[in-house]
MIZA-227345 format. One record per residue (C-alpha): residue number from 1; residue in one letter; x, y, z. Coordinates in Angstrom, 1 decimal, m for minus. Example, Ala and Ser with C-alpha at 12.3 -4.5 7.8 and 13.67 -1.06 7.14 Angstrom:
2
{site 1, a, {12.3, m4.5, 7.8}}
{site 2, s, {13.7, m1.1, 7.1}}
//
This chain:
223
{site 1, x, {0.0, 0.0, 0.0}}
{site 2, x, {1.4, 3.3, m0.9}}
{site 3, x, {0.7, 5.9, 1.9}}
{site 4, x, {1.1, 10.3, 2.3}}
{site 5, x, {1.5, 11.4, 5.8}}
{site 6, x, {0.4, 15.2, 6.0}}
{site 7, x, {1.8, 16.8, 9.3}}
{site 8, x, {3.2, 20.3, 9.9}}
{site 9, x, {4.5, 19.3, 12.8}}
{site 10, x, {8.3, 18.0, 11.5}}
{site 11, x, {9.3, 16.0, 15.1}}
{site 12, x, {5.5, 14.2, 14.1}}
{site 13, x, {6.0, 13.7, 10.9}}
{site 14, x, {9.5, 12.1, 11.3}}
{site 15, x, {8.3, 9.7, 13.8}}
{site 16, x, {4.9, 8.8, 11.8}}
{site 17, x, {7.8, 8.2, 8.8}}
{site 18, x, {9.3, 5.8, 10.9}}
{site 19, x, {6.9, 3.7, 11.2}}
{site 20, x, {5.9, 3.2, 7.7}}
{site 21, x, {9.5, 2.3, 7.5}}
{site 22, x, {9.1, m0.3, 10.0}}
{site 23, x, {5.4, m1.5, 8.3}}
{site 24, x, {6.2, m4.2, 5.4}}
{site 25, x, {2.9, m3.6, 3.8}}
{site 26, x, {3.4, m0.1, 3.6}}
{site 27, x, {5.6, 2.3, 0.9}}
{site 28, x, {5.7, 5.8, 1.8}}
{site 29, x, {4.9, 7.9, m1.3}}
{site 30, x, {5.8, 11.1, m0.2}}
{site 31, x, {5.5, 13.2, 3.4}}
{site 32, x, {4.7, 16.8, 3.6}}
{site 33, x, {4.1, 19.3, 5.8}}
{site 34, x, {2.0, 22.0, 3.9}}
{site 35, x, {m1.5, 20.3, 3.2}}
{site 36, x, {m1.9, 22.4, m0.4}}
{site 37, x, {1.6, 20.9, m1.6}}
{site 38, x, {0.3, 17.2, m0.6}}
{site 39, x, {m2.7, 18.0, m2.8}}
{site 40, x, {m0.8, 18.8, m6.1}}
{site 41, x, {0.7, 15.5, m5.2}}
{site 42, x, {m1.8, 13.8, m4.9}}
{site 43, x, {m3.3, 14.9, m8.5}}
{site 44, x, {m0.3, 13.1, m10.1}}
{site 45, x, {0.3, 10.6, m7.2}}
{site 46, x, {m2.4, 8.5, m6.1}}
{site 47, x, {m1.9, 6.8, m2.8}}
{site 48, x, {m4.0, 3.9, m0.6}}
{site 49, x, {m3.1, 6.2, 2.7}}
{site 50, x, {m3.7, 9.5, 3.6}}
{site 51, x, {m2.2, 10.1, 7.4}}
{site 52, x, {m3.1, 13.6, 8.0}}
{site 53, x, {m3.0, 16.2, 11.0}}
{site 54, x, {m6.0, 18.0, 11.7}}
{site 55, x, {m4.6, 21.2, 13.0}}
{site 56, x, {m2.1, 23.0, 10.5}}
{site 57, x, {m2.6, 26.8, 9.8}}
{site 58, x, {m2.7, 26.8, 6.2}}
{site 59, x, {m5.6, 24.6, 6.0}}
{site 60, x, {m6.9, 22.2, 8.6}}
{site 61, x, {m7.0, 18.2, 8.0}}
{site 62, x, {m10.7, 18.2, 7.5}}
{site 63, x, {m10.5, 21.1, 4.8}}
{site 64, x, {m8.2, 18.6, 2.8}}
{site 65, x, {m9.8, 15.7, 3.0}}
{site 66, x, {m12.6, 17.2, 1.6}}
{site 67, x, {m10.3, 18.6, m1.5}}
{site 68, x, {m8.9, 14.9, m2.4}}
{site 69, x, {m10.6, 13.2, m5.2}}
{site 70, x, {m11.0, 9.5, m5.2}}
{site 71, x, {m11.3, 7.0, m2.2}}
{site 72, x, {m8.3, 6.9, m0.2}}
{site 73, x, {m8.4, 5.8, 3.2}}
{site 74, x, {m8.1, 8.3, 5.6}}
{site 75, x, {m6.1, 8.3, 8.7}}
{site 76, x, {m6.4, 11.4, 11.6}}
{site 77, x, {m3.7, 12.4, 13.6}}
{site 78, x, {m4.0, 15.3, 15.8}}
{site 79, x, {m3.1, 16.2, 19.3}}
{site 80, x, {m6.2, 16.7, 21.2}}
{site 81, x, {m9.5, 13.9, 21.4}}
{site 82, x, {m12.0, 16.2, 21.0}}
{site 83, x, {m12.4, 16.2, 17.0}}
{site 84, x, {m12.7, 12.3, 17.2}}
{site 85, x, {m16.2, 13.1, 16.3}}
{site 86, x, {m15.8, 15.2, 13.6}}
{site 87, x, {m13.5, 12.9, 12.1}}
{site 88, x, {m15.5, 9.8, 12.2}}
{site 89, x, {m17.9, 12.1, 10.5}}
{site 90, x, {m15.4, 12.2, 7.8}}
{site 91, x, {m15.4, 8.6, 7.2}}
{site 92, x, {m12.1, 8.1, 8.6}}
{site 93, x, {m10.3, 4.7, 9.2}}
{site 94, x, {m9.2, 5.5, 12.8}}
{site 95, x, {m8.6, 8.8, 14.5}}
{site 96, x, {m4.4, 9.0, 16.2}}
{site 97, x, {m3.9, 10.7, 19.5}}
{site 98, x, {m0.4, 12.5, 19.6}}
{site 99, x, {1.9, 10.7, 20.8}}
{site 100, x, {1.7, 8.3, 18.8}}
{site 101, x, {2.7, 4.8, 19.6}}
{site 102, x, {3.6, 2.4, 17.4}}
{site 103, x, {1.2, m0.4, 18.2}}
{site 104, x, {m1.9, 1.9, 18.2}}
{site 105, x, {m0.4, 2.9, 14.6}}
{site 106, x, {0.0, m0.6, 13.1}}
{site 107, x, {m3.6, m1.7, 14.8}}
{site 108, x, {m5.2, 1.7, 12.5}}
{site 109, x, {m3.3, 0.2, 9.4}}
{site 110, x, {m4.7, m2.9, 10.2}}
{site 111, x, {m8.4, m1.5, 9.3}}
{site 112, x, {m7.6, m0.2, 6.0}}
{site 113, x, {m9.0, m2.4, 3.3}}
{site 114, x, {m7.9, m2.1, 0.0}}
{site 115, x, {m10.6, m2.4, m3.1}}
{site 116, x, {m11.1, m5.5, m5.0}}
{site 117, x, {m9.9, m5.5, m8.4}}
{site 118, x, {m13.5, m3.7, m9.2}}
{site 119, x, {m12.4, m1.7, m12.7}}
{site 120, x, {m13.7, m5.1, m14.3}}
{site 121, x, {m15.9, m6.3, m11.8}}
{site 122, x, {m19.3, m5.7, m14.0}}
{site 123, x, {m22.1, m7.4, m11.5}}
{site 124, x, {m22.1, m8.5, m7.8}}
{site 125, x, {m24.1, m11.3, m5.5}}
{site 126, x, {m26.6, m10.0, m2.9}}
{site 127, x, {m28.2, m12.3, m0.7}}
{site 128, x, {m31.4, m12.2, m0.6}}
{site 129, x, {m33.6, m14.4, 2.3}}
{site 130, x, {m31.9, m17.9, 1.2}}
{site 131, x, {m31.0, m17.0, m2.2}}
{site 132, x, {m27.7, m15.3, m4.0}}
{site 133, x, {m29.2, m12.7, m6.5}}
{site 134, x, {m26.6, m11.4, m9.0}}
{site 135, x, {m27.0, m7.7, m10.1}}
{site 136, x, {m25.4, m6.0, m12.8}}
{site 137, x, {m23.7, m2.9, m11.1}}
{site 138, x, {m24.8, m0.5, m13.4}}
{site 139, x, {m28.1, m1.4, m12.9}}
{site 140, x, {m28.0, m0.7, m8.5}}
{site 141, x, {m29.9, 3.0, m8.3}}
{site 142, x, {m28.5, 3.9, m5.0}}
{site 143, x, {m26.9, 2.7, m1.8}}
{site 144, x, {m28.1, 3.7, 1.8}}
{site 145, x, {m27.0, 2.9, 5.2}}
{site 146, x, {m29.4, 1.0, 7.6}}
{site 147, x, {m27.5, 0.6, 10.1}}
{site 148, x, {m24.8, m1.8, 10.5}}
{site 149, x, {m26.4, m2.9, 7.1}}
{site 150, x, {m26.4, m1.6, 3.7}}
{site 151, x, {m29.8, m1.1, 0.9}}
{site 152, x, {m29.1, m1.6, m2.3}}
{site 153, x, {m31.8, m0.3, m4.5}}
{site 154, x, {m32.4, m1.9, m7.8}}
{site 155, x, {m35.7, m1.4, m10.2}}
{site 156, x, {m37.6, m0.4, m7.1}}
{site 157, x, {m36.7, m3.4, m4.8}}
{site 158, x, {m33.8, m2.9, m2.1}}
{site 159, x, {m31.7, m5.9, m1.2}}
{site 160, x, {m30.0, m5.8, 2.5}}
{site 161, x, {m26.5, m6.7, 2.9}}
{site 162, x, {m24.3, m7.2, 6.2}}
{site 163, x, {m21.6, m4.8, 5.3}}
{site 164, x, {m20.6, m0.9, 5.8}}
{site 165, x, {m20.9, 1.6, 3.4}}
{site 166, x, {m16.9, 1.8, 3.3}}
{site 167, x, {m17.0, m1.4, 1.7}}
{site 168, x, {m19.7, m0.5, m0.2}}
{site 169, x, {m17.6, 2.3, m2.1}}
{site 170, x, {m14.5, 0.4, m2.3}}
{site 171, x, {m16.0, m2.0, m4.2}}
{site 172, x, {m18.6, 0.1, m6.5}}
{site 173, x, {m16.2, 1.6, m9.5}}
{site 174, x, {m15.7, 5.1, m8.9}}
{site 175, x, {m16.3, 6.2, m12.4}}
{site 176, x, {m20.3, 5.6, m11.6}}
{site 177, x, {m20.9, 6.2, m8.3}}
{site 178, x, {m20.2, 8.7, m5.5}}
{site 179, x, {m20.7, 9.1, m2.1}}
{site 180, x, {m23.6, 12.7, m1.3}}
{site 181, x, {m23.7, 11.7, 2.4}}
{site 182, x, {m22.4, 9.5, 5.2}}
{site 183, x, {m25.9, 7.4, 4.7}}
{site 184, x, {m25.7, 7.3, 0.7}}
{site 185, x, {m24.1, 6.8, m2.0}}
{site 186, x, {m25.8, 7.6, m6.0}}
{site 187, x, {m25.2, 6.0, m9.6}}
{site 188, x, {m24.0, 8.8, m12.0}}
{site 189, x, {m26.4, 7.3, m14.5}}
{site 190, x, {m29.9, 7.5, m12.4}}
{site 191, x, {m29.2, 10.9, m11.3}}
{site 192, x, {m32.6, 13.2, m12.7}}
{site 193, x, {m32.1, 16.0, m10.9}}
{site 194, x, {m29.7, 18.1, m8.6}}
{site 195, x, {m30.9, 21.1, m6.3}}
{site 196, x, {m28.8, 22.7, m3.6}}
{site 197, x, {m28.9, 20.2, m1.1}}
{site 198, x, {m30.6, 17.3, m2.5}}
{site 199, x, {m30.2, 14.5, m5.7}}
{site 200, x, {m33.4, 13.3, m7.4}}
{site 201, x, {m32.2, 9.3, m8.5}}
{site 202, x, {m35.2, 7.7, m9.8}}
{site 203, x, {m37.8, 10.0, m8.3}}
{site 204, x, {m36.2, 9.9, m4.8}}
{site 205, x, {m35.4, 12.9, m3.1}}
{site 206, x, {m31.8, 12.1, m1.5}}
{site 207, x, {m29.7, 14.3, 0.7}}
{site 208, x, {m26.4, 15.9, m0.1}}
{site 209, x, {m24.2, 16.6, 2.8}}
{site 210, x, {m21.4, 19.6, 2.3}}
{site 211, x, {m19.1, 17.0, 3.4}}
{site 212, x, {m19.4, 15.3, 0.1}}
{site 213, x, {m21.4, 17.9, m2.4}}
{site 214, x, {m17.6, 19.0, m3.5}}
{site 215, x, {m16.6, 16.4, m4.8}}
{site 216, x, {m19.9, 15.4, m6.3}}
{site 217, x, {m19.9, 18.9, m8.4}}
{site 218, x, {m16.4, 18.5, m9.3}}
{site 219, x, {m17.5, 15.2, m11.0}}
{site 220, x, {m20.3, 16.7, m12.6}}
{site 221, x, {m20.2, 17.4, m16.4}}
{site 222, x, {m22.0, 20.8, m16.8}}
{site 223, x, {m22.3, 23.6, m19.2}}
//
């Protein structure tokens, strides 16, 4: 897995590169401490791994996660507990408490999934009761979060699956879908309508959080 670690702090950042020395899974692509500079990285440089402070004066952790583009996992670090909420809210893997130690570091790593091989992956199996359904991906509407379940809406039917909508996006290809909120995620192709706040897909009304309508507008072809 190639991995950035974002981190004004330079004592942090060297002890955080250490690590990924010591981590035979892990190649460290490149470590930076201006958040902007890791972005135009980023653009060329596509990494698994993002391990990024929260607090930095140019622009805050958050700010930049919500800049990337694609799915990397996300990492916190930061040197005070009370944004552990905030970044949870972000989607992130696991949230770092300065200093960090090197077990808590590797056990973080350790919930990073990478995606399937899903560029050719054209249809999936959803269980359904006592039956395995197979669904064409670009057929799924939408995806929503029930819980410590997921929906997948299809032609007006919704399928439950035991998984998390993490998985969920690592596996759908990110050409055709994209996360709007922490509860859903949209097919490109069913989209009717957007408004300010909200996607139409199918002739339901779905929320758009400004965590993720960024990102959706920046994949948006428009005039």
């Amino acid at each position: 897995m190639h991995c950035l670690i974002v981190d004004d702090d330079n004592t942090s950042r060297k002890v955080i590169e250490s690590f990924v020395e010591q981590s035979e899974d892990l190649s460290l692509a490149g470590s930076f401490g201006n958040p902007q500079k890791a972005l135009q990285f980023l653009k060329k440089n596509p990494v698994d791994v993002i391990l990024v402070d929260i607090e930095m004066p140019e622009m805050s952790g958050f700010d930049m996660v919500d800049s990337l583009q694609g799915n990397p996992s996300v990492i916190f670090i930061t040197g005070k507990e009370k944004y552990a909420v905030e970044a949870f809210d972000k989607n992130a893997i696991d949230y770092l408490v300065k200093p960090v130690k090197y077990d808590r570091f590797k056990n973080a790593l350790e919930k990073v999934q990478l995606p399937d091989a899903v560029s050719d992956t054209k249809f999936i199996f959803v269980k359904s009761g006592s039956v395995l359904v197979k669904l064409d991906i670009y057929d799924i509407d939408y995806v929503e979060s029930i819980g410590d379940y997921i929906g997948v809406h299809v032609a007006g039917k919704r399928y439950v699956v035991h998984t998390t909508m993490k998985q969920a996006e690592m596996k759908l290809p990110i050409d055709q879908f994209c996360r709007i909120h922490r509860s859903f995620i949209i097919n490109f192709g069913r989209i009717e309508q957007i408004e300010e706040n909200t996607a139409t897909v199918v002739e339901k009304v779905l929320p758009i959080s400004r965590t993720y309508r960024k990102n959706l507008m920046k994949r948006m072809n428009t005039f």
